[in-house]
C-alpha positions as a Markdown table, in Angstrom:
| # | Residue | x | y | z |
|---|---|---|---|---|
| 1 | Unk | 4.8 | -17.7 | -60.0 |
| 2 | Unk | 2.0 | -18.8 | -57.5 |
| 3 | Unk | 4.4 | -21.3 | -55.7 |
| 4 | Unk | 6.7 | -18.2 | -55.0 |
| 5 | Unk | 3.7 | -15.9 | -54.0 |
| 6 | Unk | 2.7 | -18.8 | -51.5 |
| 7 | Unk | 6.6 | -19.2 | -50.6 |
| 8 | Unk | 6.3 | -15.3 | -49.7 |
| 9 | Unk | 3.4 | -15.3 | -47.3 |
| 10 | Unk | 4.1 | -18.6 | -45.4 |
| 11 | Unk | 7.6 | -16.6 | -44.9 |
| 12 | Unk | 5.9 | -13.4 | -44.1 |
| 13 | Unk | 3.0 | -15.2 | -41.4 |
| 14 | Unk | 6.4 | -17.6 | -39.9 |
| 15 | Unk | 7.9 | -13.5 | -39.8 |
| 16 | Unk | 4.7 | -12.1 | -38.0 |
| 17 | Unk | 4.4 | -14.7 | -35.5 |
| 18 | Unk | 7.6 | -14.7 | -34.6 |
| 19 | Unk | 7.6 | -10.9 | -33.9 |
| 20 | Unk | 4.7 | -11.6 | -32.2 |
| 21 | Unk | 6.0 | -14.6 | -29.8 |
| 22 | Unk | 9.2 | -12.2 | -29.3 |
| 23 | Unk | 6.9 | -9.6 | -27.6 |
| 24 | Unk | 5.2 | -11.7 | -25.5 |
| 25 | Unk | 7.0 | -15.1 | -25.0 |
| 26 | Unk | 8.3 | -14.0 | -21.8 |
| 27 | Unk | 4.9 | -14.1 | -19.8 |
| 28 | Unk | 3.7 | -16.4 | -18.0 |
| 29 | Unk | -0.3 | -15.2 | -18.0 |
| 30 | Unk | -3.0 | -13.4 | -20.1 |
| 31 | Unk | -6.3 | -11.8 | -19.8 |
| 32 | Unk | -8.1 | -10.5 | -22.5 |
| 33 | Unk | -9.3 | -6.9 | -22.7 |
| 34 | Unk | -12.4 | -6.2 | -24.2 |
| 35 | Unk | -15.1 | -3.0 | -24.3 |
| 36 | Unk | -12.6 | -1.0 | -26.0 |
| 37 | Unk | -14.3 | 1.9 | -27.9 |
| 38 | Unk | -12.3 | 4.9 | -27.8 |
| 39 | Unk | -8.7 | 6.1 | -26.9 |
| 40 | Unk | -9.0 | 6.2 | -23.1 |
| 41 | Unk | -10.0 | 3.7 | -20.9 |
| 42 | Unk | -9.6 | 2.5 | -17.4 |
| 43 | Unk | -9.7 | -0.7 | -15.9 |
| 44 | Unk | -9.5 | -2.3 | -12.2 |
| 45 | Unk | -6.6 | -4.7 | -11.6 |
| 46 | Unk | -8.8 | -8.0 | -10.6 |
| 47 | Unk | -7.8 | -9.8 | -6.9 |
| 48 | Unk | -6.8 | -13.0 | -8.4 |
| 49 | Unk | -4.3 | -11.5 | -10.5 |
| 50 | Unk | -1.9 | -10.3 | -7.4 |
| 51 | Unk | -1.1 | -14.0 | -6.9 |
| 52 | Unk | 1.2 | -14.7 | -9.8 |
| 53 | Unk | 2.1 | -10.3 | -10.7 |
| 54 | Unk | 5.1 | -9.3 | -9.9 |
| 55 | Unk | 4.4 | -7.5 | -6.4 |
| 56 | Unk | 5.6 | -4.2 | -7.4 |
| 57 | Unk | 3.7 | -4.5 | -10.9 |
| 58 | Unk | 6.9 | -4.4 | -12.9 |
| 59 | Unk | 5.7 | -6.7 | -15.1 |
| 60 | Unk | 2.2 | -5.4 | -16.2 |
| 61 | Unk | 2.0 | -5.1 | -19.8 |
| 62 | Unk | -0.6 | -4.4 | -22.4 |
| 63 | Unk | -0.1 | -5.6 | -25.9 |
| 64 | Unk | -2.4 | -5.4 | -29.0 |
| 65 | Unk | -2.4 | -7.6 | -31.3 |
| 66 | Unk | -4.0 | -7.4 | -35.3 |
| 67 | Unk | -2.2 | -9.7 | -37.8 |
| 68 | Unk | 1.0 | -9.0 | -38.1 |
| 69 | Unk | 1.6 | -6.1 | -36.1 |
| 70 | Unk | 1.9 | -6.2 | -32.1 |
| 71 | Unk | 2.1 | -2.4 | -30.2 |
| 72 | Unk | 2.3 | -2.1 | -26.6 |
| 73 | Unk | -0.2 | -0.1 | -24.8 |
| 74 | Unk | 1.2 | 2.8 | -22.7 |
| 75 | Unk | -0.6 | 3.2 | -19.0 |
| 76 | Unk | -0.5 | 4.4 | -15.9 |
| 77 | Unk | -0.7 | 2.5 | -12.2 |
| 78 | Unk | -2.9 | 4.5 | -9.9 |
| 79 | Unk | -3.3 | 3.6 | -6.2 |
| 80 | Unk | -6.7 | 5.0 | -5.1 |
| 81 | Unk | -5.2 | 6.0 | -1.7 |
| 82 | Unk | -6.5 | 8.8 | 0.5 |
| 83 | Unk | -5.4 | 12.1 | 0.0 |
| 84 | Unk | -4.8 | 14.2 | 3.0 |
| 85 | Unk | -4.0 | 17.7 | 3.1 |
| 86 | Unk | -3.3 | 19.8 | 5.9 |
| 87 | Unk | -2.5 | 23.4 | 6.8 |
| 88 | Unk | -1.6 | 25.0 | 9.3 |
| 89 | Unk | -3.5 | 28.2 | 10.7 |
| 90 | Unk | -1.9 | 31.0 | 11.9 |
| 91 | Unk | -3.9 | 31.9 | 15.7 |
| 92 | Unk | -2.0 | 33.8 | 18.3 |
| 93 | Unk | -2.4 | 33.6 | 21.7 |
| 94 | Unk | -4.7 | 36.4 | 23.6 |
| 95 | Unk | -5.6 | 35.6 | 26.9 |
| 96 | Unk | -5.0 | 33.1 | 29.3 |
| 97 | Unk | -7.0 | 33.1 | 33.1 |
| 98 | Unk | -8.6 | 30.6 | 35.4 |
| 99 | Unk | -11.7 | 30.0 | 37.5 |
| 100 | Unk | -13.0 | 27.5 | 39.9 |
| 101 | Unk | -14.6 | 25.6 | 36.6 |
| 102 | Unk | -10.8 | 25.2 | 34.9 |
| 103 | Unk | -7.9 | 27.2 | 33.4 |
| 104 | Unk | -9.0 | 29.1 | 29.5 |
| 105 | Unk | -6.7 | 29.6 | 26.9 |
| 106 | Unk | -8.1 | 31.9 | 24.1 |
| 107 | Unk | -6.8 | 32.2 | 20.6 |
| 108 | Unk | -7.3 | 35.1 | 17.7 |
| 109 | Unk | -7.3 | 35.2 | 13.9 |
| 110 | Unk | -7.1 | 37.8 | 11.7 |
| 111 | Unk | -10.2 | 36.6 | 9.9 |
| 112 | Unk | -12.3 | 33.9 | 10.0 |
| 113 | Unk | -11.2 | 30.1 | 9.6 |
| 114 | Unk | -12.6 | 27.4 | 9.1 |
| 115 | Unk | -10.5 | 24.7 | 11.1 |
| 116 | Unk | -11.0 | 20.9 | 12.6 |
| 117 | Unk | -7.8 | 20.2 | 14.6 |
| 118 | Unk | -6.0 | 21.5 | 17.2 |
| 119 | Unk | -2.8 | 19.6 | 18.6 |
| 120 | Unk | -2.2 | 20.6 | 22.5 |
| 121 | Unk | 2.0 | 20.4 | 23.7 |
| 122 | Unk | 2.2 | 20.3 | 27.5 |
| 123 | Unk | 5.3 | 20.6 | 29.8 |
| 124 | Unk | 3.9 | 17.7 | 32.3 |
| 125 | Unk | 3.9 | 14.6 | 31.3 |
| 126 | Unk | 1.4 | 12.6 | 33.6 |
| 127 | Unk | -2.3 | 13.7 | 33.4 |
| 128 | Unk | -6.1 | 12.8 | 32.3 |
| 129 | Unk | -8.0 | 16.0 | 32.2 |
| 130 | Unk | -11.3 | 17.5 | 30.2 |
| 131 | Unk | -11.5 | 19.9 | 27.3 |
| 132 | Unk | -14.0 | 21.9 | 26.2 |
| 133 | Unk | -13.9 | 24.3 | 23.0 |
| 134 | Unk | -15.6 | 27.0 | 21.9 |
| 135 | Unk | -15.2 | 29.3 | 19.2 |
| 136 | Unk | -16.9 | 33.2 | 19.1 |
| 137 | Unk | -17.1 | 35.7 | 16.1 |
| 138 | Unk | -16.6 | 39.0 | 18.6 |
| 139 | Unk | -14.8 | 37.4 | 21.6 |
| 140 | Unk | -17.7 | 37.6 | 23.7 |
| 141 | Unk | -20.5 | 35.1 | 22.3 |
| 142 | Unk | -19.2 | 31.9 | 22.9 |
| 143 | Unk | -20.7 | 28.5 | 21.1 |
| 144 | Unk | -19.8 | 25.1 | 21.9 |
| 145 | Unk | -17.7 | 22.7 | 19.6 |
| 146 | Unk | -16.4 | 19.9 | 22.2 |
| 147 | Unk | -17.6 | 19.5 | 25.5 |
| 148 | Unk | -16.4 | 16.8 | 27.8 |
| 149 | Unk | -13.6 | 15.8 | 25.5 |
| 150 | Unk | -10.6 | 13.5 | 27.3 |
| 151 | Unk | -6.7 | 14.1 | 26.3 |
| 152 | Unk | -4.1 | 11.9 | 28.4 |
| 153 | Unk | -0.5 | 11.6 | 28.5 |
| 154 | Unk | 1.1 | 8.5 | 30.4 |
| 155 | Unk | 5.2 | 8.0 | 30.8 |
| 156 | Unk | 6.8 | 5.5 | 32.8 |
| 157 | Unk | 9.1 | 2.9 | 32.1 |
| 158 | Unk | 6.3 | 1.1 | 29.9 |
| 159 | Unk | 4.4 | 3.6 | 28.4 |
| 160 | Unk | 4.7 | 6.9 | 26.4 |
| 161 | Unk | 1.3 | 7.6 | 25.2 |
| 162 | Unk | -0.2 | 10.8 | 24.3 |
| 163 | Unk | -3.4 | 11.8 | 23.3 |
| 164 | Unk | -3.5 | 15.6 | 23.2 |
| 165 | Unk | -4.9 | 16.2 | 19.9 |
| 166 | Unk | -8.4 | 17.9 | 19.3 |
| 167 | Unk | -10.2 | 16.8 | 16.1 |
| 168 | Unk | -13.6 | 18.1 | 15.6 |
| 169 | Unk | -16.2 | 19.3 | 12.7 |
| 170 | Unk | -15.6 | 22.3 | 10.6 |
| 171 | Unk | -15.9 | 25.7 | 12.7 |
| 172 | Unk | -15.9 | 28.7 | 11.3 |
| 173 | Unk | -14.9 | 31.3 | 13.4 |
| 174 | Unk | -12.3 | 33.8 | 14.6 |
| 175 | Unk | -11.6 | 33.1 | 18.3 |
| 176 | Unk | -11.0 | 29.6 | 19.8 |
| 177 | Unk | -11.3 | 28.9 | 23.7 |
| 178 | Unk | -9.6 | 26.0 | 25.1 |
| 179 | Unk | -11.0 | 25.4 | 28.9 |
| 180 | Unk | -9.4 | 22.4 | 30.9 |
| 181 | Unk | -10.7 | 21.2 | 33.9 |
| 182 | Unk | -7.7 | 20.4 | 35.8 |
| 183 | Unk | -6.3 | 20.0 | 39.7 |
| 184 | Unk | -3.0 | 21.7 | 38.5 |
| 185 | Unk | -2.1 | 24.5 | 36.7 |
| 186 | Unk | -1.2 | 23.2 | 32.8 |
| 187 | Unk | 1.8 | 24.4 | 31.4 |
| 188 | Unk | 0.6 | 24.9 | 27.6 |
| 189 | Unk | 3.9 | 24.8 | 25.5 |
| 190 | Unk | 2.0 | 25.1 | 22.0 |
| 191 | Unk | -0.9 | 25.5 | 20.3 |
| 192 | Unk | -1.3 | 24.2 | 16.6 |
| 193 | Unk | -4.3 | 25.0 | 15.1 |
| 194 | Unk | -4.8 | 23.7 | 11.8 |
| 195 | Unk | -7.3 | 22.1 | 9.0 |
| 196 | Unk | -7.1 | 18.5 | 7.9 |
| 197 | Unk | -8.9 | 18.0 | 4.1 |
| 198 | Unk | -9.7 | 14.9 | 2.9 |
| 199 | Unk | -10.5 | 13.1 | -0.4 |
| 200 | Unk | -11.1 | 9.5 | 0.1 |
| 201 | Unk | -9.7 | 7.3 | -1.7 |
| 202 | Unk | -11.2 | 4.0 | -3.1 |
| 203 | Unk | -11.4 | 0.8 | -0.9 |
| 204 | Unk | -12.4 | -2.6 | -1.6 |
| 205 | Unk | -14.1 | -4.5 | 1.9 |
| 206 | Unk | -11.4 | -7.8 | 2.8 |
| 207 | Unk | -12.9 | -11.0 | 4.1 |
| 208 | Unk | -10.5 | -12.9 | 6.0 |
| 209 | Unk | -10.6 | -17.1 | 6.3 |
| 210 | Unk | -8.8 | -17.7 | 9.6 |
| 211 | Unk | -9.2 | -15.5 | 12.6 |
| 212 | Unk | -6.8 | -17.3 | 15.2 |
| 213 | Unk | -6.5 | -15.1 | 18.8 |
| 214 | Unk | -3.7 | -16.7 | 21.5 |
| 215 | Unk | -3.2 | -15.1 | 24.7 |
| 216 | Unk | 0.9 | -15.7 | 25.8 |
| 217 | Unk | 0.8 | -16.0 | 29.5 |
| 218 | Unk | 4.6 | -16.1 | 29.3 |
| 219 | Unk | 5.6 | -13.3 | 26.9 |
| 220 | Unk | 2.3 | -10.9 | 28.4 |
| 221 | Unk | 1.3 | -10.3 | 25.0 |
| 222 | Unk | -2.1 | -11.6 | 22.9 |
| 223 | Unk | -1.2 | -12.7 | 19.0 |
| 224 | Unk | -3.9 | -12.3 | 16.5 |
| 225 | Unk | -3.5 | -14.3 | 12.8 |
| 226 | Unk | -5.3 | -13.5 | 10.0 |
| 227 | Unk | -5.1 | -15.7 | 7.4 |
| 228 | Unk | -6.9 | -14.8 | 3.8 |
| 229 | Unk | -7.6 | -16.7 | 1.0 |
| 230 | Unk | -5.4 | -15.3 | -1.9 |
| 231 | Unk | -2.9 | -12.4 | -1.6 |
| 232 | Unk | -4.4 | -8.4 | -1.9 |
| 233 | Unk | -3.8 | -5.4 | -1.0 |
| 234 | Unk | -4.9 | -4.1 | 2.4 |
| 235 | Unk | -3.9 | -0.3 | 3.9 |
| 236 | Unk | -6.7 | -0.3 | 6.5 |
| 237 | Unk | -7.0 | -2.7 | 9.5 |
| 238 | Unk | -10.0 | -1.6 | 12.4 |
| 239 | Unk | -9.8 | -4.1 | 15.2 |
| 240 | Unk | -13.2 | -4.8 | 17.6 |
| 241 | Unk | -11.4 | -4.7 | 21.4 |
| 242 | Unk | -13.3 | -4.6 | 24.2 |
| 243 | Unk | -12.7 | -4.2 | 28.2 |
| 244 | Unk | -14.0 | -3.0 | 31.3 |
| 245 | Unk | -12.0 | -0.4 | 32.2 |
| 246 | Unk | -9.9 | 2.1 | 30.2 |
| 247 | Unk | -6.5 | 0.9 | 28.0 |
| 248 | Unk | -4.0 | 1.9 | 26.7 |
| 249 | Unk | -1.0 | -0.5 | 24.9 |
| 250 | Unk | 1.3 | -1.1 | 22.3 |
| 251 | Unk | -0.2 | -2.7 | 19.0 |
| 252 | Unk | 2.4 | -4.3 | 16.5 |
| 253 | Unk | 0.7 | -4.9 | 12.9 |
| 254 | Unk | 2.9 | -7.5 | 10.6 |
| 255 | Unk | 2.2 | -8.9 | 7.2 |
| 256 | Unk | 3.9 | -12.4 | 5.7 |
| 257 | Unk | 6.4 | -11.8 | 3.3 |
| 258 | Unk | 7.2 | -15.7 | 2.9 |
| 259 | Unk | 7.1 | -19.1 | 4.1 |
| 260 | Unk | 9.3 | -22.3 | 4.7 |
| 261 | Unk | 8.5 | -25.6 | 5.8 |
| 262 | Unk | 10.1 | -27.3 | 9.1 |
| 263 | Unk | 9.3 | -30.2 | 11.3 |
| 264 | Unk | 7.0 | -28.1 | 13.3 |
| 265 | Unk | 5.2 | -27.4 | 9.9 |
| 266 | Unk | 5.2 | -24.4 | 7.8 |
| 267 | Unk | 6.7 | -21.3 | 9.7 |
| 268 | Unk | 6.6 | -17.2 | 8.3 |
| 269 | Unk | 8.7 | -14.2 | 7.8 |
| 270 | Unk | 7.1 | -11.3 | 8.3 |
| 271 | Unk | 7.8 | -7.5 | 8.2 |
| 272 | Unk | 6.4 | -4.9 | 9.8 |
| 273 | Unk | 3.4 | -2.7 | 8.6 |
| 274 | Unk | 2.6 | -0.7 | 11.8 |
| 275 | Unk | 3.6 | 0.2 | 15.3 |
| 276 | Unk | 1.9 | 2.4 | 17.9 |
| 277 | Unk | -1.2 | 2.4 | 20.7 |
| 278 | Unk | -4.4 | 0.7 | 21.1 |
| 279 | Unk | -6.1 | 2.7 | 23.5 |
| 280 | Unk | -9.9 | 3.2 | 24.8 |
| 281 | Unk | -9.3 | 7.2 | 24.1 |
| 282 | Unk | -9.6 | 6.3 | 20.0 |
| 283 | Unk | -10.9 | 4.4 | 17.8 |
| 284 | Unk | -9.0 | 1.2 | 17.2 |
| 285 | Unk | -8.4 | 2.3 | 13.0 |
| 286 | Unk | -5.2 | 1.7 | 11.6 |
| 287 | Unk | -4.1 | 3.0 | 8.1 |
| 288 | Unk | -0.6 | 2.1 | 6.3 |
| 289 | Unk | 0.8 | 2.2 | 3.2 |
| 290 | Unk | -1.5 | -0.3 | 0.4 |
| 291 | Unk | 0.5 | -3.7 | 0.8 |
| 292 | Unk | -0.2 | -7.0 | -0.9 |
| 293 | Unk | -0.1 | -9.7 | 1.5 |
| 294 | Unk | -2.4 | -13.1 | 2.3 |
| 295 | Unk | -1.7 | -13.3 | 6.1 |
| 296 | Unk | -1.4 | -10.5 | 8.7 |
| 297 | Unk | -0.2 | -11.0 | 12.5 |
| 298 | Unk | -1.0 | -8.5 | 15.1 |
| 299 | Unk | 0.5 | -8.4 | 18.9 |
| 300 | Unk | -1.0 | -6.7 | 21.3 |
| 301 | Unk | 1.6 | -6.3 | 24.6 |
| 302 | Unk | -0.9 | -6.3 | 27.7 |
| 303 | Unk | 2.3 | -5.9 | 30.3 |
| 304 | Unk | 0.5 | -7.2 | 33.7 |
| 305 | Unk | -2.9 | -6.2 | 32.1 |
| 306 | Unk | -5.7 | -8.9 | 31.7 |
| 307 | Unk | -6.1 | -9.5 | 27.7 |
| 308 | Unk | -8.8 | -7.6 | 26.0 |
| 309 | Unk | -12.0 | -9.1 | 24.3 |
| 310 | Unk | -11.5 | -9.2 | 20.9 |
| 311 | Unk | -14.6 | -10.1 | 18.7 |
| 312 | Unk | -12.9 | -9.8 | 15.2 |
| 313 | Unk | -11.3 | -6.8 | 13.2 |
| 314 | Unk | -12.4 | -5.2 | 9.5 |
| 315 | Unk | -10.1 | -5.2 | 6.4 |
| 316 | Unk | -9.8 | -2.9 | 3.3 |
| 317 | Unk | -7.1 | -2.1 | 0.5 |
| 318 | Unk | -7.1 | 0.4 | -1.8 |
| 319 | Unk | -8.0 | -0.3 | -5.6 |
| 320 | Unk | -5.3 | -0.2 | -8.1 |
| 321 | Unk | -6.4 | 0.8 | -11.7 |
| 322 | Unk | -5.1 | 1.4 | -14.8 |
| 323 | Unk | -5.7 | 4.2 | -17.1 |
| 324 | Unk | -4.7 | 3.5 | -21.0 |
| 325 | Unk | -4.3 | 4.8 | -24.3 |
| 326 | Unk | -5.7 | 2.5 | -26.8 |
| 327 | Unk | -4.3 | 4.0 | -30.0 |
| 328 | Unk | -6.8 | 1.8 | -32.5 |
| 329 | Unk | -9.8 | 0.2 | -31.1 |
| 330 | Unk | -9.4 | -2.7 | -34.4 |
| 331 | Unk | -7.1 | -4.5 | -32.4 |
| 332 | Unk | -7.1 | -7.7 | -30.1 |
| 333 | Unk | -5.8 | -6.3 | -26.3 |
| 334 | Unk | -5.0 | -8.4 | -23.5 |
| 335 | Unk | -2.9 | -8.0 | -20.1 |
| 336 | Unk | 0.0 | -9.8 | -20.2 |
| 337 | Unk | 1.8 | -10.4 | -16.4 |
| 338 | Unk | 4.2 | -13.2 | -14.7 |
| 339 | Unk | 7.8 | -12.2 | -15.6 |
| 340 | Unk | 10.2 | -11.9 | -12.2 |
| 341 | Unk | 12.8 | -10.5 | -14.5 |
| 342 | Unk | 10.6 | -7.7 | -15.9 |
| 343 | Unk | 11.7 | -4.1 | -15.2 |
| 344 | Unk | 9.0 | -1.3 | -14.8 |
| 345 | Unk | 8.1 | 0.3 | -18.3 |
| 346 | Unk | 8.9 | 4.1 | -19.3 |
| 347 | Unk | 5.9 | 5.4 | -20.9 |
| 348 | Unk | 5.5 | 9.2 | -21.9 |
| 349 | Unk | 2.2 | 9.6 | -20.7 |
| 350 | Unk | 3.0 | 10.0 | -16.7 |
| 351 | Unk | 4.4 | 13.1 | -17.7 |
| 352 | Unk | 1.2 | 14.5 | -19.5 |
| 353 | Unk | -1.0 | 12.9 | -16.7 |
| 354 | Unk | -3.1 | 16.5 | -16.5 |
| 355 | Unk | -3.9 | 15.8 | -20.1 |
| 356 | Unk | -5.9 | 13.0 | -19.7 |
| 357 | Unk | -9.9 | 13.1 | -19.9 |
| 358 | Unk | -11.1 | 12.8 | -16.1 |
| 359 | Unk | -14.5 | 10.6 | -17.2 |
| 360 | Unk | -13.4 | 7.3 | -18.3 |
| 361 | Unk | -15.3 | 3.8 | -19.6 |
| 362 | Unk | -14.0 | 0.8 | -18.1 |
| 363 | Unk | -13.2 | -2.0 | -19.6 |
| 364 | Unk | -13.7 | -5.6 | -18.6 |
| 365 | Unk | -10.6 | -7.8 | -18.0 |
| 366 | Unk | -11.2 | -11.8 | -18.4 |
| 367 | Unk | -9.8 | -14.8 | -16.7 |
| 368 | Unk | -6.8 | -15.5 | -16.4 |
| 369 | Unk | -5.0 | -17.9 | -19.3 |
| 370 | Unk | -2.0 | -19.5 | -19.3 |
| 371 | Unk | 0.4 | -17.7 | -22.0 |
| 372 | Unk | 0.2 | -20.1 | -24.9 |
| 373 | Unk | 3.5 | -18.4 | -26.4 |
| 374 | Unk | 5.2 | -18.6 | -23.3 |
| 375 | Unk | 9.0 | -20.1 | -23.4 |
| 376 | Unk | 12.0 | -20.4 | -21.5 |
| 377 | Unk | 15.0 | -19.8 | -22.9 |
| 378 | Unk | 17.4 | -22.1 | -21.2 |
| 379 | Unk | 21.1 | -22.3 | -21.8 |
| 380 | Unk | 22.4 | -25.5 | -21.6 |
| 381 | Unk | 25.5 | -26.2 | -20.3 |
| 382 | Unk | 29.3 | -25.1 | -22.4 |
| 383 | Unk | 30.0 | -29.2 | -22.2 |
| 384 | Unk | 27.0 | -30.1 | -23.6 |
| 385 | Unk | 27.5 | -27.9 | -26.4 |
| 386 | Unk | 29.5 | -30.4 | -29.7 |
| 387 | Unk | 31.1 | -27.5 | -31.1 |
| 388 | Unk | 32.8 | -26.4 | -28.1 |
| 389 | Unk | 34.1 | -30.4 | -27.3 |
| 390 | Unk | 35.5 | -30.2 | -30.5 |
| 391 | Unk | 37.2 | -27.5 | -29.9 |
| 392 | Unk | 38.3 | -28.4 | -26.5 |
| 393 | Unk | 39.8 | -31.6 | -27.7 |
| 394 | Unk | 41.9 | -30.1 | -30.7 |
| 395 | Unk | 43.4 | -27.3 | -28.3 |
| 396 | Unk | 44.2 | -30.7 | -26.1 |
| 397 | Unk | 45.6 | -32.6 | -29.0 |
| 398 | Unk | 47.4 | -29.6 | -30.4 |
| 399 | Unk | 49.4 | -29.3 | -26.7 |
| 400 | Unk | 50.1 | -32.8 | -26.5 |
| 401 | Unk | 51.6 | -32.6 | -29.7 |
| 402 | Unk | 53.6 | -29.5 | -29.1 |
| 403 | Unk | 54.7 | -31.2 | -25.9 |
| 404 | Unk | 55.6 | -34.4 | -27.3 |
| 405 | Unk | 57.8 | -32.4 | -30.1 |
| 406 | Unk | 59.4 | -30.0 | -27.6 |
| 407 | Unk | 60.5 | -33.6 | -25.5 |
| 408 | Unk | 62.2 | -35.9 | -29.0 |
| 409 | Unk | 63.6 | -32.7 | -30.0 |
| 410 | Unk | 65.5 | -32.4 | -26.6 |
């Protein structure tokens, strides 16, 4: 009786484990979870773990483990991104006049708004002129908002580069002047008037290794690589360029996507990440969409132009965190990653997002572990398989002997 009751949980434990390894043989890494205490919990992705994740996080999973039984964790990615929002206010057009200080353009609300950008449309397409803007309550007490501000528009056979856009603090008010101090009369095409809100997003500061600046005589361009020291996201890039005089050129921002060796060493693929103008009119910020990469490239095309100073640039990347529901604190969690064949989970809980406590505990994730359970299924071969030789060679000797009949009998 005891020999069978042993027989019976040796079989059961083989059972477990097996169920177990089924779940979780197919990943490469592991890091334990621990802190959890409740239902609810979020939890930073760490920077060392983008090296060896999938890079669209299709293989993130969370499994719990307690003796026998193994549950997968629902959760939910989030990219702490900036959120803008803008909309648009309606203003019409009241007045328009001129003096010997500029050409006016005034602008009426029904009521009040509070707005911080207006976006100018002219007919020309050549000019550098000053703005001022004012705002008024009763359209006769005026205060100042901008004063001395530059917009510019260039087109020729190199350039087409605008800057006509008017970004400012909040201001409150019901009428909006618009003076330009101009030599020629502006042909204003549209006004928009709008606010730009804001919730920032969380970033993490970037520290590159390499910073590796080459001026090409021969092309007219100067190529910047940036080389880091593991793979992480980055969605802000603010480069420190410097010159004597005003600029204005096209600025190409690349990331690797991989690499391959050659005679000449290792050489890169890259894609791009961001295309427009460097100019001495804005701040030299760039934001694109979050993207994991270890090495950036960034070409500046200076035409005829003598090559700006550039005294290094500032990274950032948005945080990625998970948010999970721990159904039993009593088990054993851990994040379970490194599987190119994974396909993204399904879980319910994206749908009832709004349902989800907005003050959350994190929990600390540990470093990283090879996947003890971890195998490969491999195939081998259909000729290294016996059975199927065997087979083969009776279907071989059964056609010679069907042949070798068909040929006495004739």
């Amino acid at each position: 009786m005891m020999l069978k009751l042993k027989i019976k949980l040796l079989l059961l434990l083989l059972l477990s484990t097996s169920i177990v390894k089924a779940q979780t043989n197919t990943y490469k890494f592991k890091r334990d979870i621990t802190g959890v205490n409740s239902v609810w919990h979020s939890m930073k992705l760490p920077d060392q773990l983008y090296k060896n994740a999938n890079s669209g996080f299709e293989d993130l999973r969370i499994f719990g483990i307690n003796g026998k039984d193994t549950i997968e964790i629902p959760y939910i990615l989030k990219q702490r991104a900036d959120k803008v929002n803008t909309r648009e206010i309606a203003f019409k057009q009241i007045n328009r006049s001129s003096n010997s200080n500029g050409y006016y353009y005034s602008f009426q609300s029904d009521a009040a708004n509070t707005i911080n950008q207006i976006n100018l449309s002219f007919k020309q397409d050549n000019f550098d002129w000053q703005v001022t803007l004012e705002g008024s309550s009763d359209n006769q007490t005026w205060f100042s908002i901008l004063k001395d501000y530059r917009i510019l528009s260039i087109k020729n056979s190199d350039t087409d580069y605008k800057f006509t856009k008017l970004s400012f603090p909040d201001s409150k008010y019901q009428y909006f002047r618009v003076a330009l101090k101009s030599p020629v009369q502006p042909e204003l095409l549209e006004a928009k008037i709008s606010r730009t809100d804001t919730i920032k997003g969380i970033y993490q500061d970037v520290k590159y290794k390499t910073f590796i600046v080459r001026n090409d005589a021969v092309n007219k361009e100067t190529v910047i690589n940036v080389g880091l020291e593991n793979p992480v996201p980055l969605s802000y890039l603010k480069l420190n360029a410097q010159s004597d005089f005003d600029f204005y050129r096209s600025i190409k921002i690349e990331y690797v996507t991989d690499s391959f060796k050659t005679d000449k060493g290792i050489q890169y693929n890259y894609a791009n990440l961001y295309e427009g103008t460097i100019s001495s009119l804005e701040k030299a910020e760039y934001h694109f969409e979050n993207t994991i990469t270890s090495r950036l490239k960034v070409t500046i095309q200076n035409n005829d132009n003598k090559p700006l100073r550039l005294n290094g640039l500032e990274l950032k990347g948005n945080v990625y965190e998970i948010i999970a529901r721990f159904d039993n604190p009593k088990y054993t969690y851990a994040l379970y990653y490194g599987n190119e064949k994974a396909t993204s989970p399904s879980y319910e809980i994206e749908k009832f997002e709004s349902k989800i406590p907005e003050n959350l505990t994190s929990v600390t994730i540990g470093q990283e572990k090879r996947n003890q359970l971890y195998s490969i299924i491999s195939e081998k071969p259909l000729f290294e398989n016996k059975a199927w030789l065997w087979v083969l060679m009776a279907v071989i000797i059964a056609l010679l002997g069907w042949f070798s009949f068909k040929m006495l009998r004739n």
